[in-house]
VOGUBA-362030 format. One line per 2 residues: number of its first residue (from 1); their letters; for each residue x, y, z of C-alpha. Coordinates in steps of 0.02 Angstrom, whole numbers, plus 50000, padded with zeros to 5 digits. Layout:
BEGIN
NUM) A) X:Y:Z  ...
END
This chain:
BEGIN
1) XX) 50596:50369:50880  50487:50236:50825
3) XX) 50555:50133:50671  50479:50093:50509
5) XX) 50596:49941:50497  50533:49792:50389
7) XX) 50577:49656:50290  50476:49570:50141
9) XX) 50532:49406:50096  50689:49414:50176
11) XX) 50739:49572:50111  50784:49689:50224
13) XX) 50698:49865:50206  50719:50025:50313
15) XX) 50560:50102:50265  50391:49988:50277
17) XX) 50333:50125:50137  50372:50103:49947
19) XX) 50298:50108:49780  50189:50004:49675
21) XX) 50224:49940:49524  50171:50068:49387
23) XX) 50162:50243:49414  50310:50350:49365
25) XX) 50433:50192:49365  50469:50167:49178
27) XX) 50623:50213:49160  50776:50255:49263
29) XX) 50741:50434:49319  50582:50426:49404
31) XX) 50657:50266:49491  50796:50369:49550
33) XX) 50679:50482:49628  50602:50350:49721
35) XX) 50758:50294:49772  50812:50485:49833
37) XX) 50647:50498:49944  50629:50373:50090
39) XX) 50567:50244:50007  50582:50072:50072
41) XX) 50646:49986:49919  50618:50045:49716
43) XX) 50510:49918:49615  50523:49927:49436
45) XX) 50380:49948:49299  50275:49776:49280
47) XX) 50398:49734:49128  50354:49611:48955
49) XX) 50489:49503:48867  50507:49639:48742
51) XX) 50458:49839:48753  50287:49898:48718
53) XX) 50175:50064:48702  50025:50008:48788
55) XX) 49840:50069:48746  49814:50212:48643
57) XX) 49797:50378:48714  49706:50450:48857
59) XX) 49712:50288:48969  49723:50369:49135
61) XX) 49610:50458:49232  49609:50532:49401
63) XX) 49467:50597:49514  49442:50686:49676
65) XX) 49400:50626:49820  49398:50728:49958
67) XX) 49531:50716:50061  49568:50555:50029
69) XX) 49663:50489:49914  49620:50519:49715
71) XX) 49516:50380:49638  49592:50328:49478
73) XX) 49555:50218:49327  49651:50171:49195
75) XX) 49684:50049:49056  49872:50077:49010
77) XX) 49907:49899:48938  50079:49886:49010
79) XX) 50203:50000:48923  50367:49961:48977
81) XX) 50554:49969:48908  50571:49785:48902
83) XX) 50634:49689:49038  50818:49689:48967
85) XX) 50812:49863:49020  50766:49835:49197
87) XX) 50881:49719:49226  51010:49809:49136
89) XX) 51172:49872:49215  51126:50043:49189
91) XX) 50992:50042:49286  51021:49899:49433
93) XX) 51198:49996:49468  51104:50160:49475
95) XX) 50996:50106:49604  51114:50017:49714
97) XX) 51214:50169:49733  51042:50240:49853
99) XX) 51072:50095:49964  50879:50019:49921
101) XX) 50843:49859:49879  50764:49847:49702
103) XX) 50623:49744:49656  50586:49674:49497
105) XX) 50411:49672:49431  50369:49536:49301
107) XX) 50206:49523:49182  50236:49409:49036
109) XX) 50099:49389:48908  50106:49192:48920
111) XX) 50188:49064:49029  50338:49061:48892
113) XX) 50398:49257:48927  50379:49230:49132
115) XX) 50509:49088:49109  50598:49167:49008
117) XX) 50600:49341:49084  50637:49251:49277
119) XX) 50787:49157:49191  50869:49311:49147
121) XX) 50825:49421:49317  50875:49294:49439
123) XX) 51047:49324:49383  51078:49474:49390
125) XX) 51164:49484:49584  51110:49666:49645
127) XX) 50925:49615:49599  50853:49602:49755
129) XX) 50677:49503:49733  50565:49478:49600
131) XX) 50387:49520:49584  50278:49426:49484
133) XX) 50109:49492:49417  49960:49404:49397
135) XX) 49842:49544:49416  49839:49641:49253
137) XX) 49661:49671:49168  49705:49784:49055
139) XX) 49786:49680:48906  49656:49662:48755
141) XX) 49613:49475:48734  49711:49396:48898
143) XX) 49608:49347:49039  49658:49420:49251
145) XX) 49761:49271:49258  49733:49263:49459
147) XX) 49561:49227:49428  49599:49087:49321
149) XX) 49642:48969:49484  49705:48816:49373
151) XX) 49816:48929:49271  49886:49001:49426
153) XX) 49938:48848:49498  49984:48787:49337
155) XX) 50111:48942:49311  50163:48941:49490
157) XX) 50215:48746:49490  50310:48788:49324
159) XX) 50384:48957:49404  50430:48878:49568
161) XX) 50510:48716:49440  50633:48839:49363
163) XX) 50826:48804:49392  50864:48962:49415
165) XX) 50710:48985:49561  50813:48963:49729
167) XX) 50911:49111:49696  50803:49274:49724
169) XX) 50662:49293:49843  50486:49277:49727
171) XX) 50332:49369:49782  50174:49380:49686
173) XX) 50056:49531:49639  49892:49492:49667
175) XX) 49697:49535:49587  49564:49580:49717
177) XX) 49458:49469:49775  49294:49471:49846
179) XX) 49196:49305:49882  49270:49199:50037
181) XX) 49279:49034:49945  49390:49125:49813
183) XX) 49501:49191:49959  49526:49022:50013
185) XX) 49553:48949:49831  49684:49073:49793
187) XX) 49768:49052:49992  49760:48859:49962
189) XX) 49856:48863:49794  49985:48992:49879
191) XX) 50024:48907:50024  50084:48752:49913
193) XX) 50217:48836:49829  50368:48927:49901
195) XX) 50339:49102:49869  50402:49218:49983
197) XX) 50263:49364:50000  50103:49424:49909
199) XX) 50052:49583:49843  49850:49659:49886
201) XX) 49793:49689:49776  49795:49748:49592
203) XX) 49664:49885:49517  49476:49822:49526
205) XX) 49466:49772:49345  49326:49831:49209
207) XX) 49265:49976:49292  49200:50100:49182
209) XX) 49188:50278:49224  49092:50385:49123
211) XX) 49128:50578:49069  48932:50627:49086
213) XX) 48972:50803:49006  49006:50727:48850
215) XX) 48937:50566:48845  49063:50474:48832
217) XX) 49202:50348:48928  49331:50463:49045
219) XX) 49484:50353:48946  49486:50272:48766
221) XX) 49552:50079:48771  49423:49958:48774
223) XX) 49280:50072:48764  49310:50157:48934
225) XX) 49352:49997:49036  49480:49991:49150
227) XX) 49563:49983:49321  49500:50063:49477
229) XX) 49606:50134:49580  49659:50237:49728
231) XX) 49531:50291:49865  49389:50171:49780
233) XX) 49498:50023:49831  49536:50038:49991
235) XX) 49417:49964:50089  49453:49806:49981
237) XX) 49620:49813:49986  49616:49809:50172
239) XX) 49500:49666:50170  49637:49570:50069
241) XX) 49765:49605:50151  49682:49535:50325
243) XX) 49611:49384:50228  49764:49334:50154
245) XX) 49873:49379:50309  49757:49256:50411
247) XX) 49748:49123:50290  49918:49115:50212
249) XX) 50078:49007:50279  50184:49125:50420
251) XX) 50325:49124:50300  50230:49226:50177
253) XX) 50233:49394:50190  50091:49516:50138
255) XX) 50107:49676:50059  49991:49799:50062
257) XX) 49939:49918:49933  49766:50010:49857
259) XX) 49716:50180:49904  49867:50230:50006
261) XX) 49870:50427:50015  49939:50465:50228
263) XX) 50015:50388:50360  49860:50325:50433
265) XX) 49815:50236:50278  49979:50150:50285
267) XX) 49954:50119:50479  49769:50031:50416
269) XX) 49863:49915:50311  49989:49867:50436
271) XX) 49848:49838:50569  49767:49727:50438
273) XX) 49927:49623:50418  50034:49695:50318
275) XX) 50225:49705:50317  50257:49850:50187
277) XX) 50166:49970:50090  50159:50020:49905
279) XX) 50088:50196:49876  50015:50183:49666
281) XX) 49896:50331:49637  49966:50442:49760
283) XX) 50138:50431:49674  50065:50475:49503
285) XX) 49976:50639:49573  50092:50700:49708
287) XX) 50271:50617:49642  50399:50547:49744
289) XX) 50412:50668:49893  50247:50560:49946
291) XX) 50349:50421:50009  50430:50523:50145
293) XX) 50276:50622:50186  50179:50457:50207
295) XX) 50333:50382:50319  50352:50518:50417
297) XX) 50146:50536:50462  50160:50351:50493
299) XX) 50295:50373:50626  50198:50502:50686
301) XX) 50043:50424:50717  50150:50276:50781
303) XX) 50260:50357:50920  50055:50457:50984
305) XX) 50009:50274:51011  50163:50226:51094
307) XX) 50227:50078:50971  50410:50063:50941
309) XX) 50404:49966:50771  50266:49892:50671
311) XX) 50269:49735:50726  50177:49801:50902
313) XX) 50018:49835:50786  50030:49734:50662
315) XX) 49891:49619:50620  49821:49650:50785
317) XX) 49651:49716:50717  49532:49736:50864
319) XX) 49351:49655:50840  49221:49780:50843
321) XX) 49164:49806:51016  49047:49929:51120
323) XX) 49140:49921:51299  49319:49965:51215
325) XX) 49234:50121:51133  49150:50171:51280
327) XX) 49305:50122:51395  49397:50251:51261
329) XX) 49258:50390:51310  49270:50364:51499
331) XX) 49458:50340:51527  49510:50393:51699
333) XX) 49613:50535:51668  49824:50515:51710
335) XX) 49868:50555:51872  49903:50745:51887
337) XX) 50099:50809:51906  50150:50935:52004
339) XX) 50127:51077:51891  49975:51010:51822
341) XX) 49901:51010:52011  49955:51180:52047
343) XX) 49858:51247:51864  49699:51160:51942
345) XX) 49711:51226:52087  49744:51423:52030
347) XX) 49598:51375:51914  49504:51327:52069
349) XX) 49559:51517:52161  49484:51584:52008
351) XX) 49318:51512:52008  49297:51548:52179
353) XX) 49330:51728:52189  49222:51726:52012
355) XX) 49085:51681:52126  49132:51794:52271
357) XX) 49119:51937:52172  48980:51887:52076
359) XX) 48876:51903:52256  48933:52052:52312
361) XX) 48886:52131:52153  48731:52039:52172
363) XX) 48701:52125:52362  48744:52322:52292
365) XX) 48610:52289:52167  48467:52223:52310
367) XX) 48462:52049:52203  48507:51951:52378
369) XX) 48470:52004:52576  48625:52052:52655
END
């Protein structure tokens, strides 16, 4: 059976599938669910120093696509429990006794909260990584702080500086980018500091979808703006992921995540370069039995092609070419076995007494000369 073995900054996960930060993970029961399914790891709610509400009500929205995966929007603002309650006995103990490693999602509102907030996480000994956000557009006033290239070196120097760093595995949650010189901005930055994996990428920020029936924004905050997520982001999600996974240090693992609704999304990812897979929009809609459904159409599609573990595809994204498509079209077929040979050749019987019997019906009628 192929495996969906991984690991993501050193940490060891089962399942290459797992959630994103968000959906259904602020408090302990829905992250118990995750932890039930077959979920990789559990990764907590993007937390704040202290708890908040968010953006007022509706700040979701979800759309149809097809069959793909929904398209979603959404300007939540970041209600969590705090991230005292994250990192709270309660909670960490819970989800050690599911045998997952939990990750810790971090989103301070300054530089002064992340410090704070990684002081208190790295300590806590069942923790398993930490995830640090700099991706969120959705808080009134406070700019996509991975756009903001000397802030995010600034906070990274200062993150990486912290006394309490060494201890925990650190990745980094990332915005989408789009322009190649802002690729290798961001990559140049990473690759100085000693991060251990990056997240691609975040919701497209300050889209605005509008609710043409009546004439107005489909969600309240910020008059409509907000996040786009789901099948919309796909396509640059998977450009991320293969930009970063080419242009980043070896040591730094890339995560995957945008759009993620079946097994072969999750097997695009991976072929793009990435080691796991978070599954955000899916998880809202469908709930937590999406992990394993995703896994186990992964494996599937895994152990058609042959591939033992994920590392045989893995970032191994063919260039376009004519000759392999038409070298798919006009593969010689396998050599025959012997029942296979005896079908063709009963097939072969049949055709020919098809014909034999076709003439002689042909003769009785005076169509042919005897």
């Amino acid at each position: 059976m192929a495996s969906l073995k991984t690991t993501v900054g050193g940490v060891t996960l089962d399942c290459c599938v797992y959630n994103a930060s968000g959906p259904r993970t602020g408090n302990l029961a829905p992250l118990v669910k995750i932890g039930e399914s077959r979920a990789g790891a559990v990764l907590s709610k993007s937390a704040t120093l202290v708890e908040q509400t968010g953006n007022p009500l509706p700040r979701y929205k979800e759309f149809p696509v097809g069959d793909m995966c929904p398209a979603s929007i959404n300007s939540e603002g970041l209600p969590n429990a705090g991230v005292d309650y994250y990192i709270s006995e309660e909670v960490v103990d819970a989800i050690h006794l599911l045998n997952k490693p939990y990750f810790v999602s971090l989103s301070g509102l300054s530089l002064k909260d992340n410090l704070e907030m990684l002081g208190r996480a790295m300590k806590v000994e069942r923790i398993a990584a930490i995830e640090l956000n700099l991706a969120c557009p959705n808080i009134p006033g406070k700019p996509t702080m991975a756009y903001d290239f000397e802030q995010m070196d600034e906070v990274l120097r200062q993150v990486c500086a912290h006394p309490q760093f060494a201890k925990k595995p650190l990745g980094v949650k990332l915005a989408p980018y789009f322009d190649i010189p802002h690729f290798q901005r961001a990559a140049a930055i990473l690759n100085k500091y000693p991060i251990k994996y990056v997240v691609c990428t975040n919701t497209i920020g300050n889209a605005l979808v509008v609710d043409a029936e009546n004439e107005q924004g489909a969600i309240k905050p910020k008059g409509g703006f907000g996040g786009l997520g789901g099948a919309y982001v796909k396509p640059v999600a998977l450009a991320n992921v293969r930009q970063f996974s080419q242009l980043l240090r070896n040591d730094i693992d890339v995560v995957g995540v945008g759009g993620v609704a079946s097994g072969l999304d999750a097997f695009e990812l991976i072929l793009c370069g990435a080691k796991a897979v978070q599954v955000g929009t899916k998880h809202w809609s469908e709930g937590a039995s999406c992990f394993t459904r995703i896994a186990d159409e992964l494996q599937a599609i895994m152990e058609r092609k042959g591939y033992t573990s994920i590392e045989d595809f893995r970032g191994k994204l063919k260039e376009y070419s004519v000759a392999s498509k038409k070298k798919k079209l006009t593969e010689a077929p396998r050599k025959a076995d012997g029942s296979s040979a005896t079908l063709v050749a009963l097939h072969l019987m049949v055709l020919i007494l098809c014909i034999l019997v076709a003439v002689l019906l042909a003769r009785d009628q005076g169509l042919v000369s005897k």
